[in-house]
C-alpha positions as CSV (number, residue, x, y, z in Angstrom):
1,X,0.0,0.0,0.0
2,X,2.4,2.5,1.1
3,X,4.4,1.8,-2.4
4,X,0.9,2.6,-4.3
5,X,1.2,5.8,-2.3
6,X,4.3,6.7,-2.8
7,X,3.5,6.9,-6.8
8,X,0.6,9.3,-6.8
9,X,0.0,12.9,-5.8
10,X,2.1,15.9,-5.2
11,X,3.3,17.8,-1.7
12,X,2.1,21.0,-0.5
13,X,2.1,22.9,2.9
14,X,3.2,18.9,4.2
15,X,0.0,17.0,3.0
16,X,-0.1,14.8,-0.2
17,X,-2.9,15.6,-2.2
18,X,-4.2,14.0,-5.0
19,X,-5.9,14.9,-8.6
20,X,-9.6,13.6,-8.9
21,X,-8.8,11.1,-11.8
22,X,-5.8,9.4,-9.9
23,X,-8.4,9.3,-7.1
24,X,-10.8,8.1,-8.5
25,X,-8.8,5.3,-10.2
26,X,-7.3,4.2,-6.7
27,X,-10.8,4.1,-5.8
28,X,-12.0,1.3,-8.4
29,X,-8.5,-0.5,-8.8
30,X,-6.5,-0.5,-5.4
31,X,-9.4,-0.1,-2.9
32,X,-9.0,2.9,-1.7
33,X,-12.0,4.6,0.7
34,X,-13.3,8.2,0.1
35,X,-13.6,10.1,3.4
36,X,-15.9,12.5,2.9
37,X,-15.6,15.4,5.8
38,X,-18.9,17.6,4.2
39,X,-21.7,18.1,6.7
40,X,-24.1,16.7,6.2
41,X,-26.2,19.0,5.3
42,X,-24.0,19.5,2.0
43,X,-23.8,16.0,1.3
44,X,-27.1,14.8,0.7
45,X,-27.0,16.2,-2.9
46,X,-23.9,14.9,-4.6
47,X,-22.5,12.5,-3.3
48,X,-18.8,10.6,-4.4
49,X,-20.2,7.4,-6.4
50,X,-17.5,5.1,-5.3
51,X,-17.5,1.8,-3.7
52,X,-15.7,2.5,-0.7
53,X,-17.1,5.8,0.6
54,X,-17.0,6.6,5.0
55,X,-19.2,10.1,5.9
56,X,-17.9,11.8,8.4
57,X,-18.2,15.3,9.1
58,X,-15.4,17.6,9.8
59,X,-17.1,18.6,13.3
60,X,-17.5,15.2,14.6
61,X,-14.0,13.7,12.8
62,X,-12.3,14.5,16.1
63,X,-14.4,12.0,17.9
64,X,-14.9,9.1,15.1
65,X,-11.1,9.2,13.8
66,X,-10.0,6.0,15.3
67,X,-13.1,4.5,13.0
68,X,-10.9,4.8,9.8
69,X,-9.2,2.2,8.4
70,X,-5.3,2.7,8.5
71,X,-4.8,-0.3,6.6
72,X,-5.8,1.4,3.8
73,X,-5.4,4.1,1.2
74,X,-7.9,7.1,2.6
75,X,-8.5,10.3,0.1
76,X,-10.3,13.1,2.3
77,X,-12.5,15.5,0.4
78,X,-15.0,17.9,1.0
79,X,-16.6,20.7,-1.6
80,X,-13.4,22.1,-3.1
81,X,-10.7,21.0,-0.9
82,X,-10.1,23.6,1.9
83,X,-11.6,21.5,5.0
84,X,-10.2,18.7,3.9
85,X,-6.9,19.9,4.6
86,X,-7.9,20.3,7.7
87,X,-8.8,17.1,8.1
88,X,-5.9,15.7,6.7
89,X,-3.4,17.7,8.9
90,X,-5.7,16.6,11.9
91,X,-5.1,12.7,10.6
92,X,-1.6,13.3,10.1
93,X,-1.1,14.6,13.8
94,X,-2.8,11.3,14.6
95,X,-1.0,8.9,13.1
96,X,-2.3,8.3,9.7
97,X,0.1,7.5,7.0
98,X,-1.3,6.8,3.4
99,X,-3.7,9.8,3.4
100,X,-4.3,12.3,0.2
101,X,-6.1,15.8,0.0
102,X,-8.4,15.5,-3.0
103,X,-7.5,18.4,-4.6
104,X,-10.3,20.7,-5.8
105,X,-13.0,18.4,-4.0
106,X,-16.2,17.3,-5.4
107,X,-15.9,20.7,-7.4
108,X,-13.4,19.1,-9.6
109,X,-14.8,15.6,-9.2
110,X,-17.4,16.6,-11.5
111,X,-15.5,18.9,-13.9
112,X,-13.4,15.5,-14.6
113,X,-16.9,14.2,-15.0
114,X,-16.5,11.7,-12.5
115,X,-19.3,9.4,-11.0
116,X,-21.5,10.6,-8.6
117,X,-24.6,10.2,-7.6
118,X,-27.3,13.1,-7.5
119,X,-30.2,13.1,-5.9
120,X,-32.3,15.6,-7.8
121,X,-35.0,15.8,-4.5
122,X,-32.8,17.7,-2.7
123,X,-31.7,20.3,-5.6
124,X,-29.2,22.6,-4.2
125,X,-28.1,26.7,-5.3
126,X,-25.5,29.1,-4.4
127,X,-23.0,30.9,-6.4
128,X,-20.3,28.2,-5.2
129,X,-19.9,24.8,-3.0
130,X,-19.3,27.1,-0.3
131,X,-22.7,29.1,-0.4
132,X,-24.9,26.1,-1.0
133,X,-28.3,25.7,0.1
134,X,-31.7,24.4,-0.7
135,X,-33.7,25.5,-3.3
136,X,-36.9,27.0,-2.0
137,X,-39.8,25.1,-3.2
């Protein structure tokens, strides 16, 4: 695992991170899990369509870290990348190894035109990830 690691992503400000089509590729071909740090409330309409996928919000990730699988490759991501790195920094300081930022988030997830799943009952609007909310019926 760690040698898969080793051949992917780039360095910056001391956390690895990773473009979405390398990602998304260790996804489906070396098993590596999606941790996705969105609340939830800006999860529930996009959402990573991978097979190994763990929820868990940046708020709460303090208190269900040691629920992550260190035995395998984990790529944190969020809307476009900036609590992520958070997150990863936190999971660094806590003994996690083979971790990458996904750079660019689920913003760049679906430029690449990635899979994901949309749940079109739950339509969301804002001028960016940042400033999303729900639609007003």
């Amino acid at each position: 695992m760690r040698e898969i690691f080793l051949q992917y992503g780039f360095f910056n400000g001391g956390i690895k991170h990773i473009f979405p089509k390398d990602a998304y590729f260790l996804c489906k071909e070396k098993n590596a899990i999606i941790l996705d740090v969105r609340e939830s409330y800006l999860n529930r309409f996009k959402i990573f369509d991978v097979e190994n996928i763990i929820f868990c919000p940046q708020s709460i990730l303090n208190e269900h870290f040691s629920e992550i699988p260190t035995d395998k490759i984990v790529i944190i991501a969020d809307a476009s990348g900036i609590h992520s790195k958070e997150a990863s920094l936190f999971l660094l300081e806590n003994g996690f190894e083979t971790i990458f930022n996904l750079a660019g988030g689920i913003v760049e997830w679906e430029r690449d035109k990635l899979p994901l799943r949309i749940d079109k009952t739950n339509q969301l609007s804002g001028s960016c990830l940042c400033q999303l909310k729900f639609r007003e019926s």
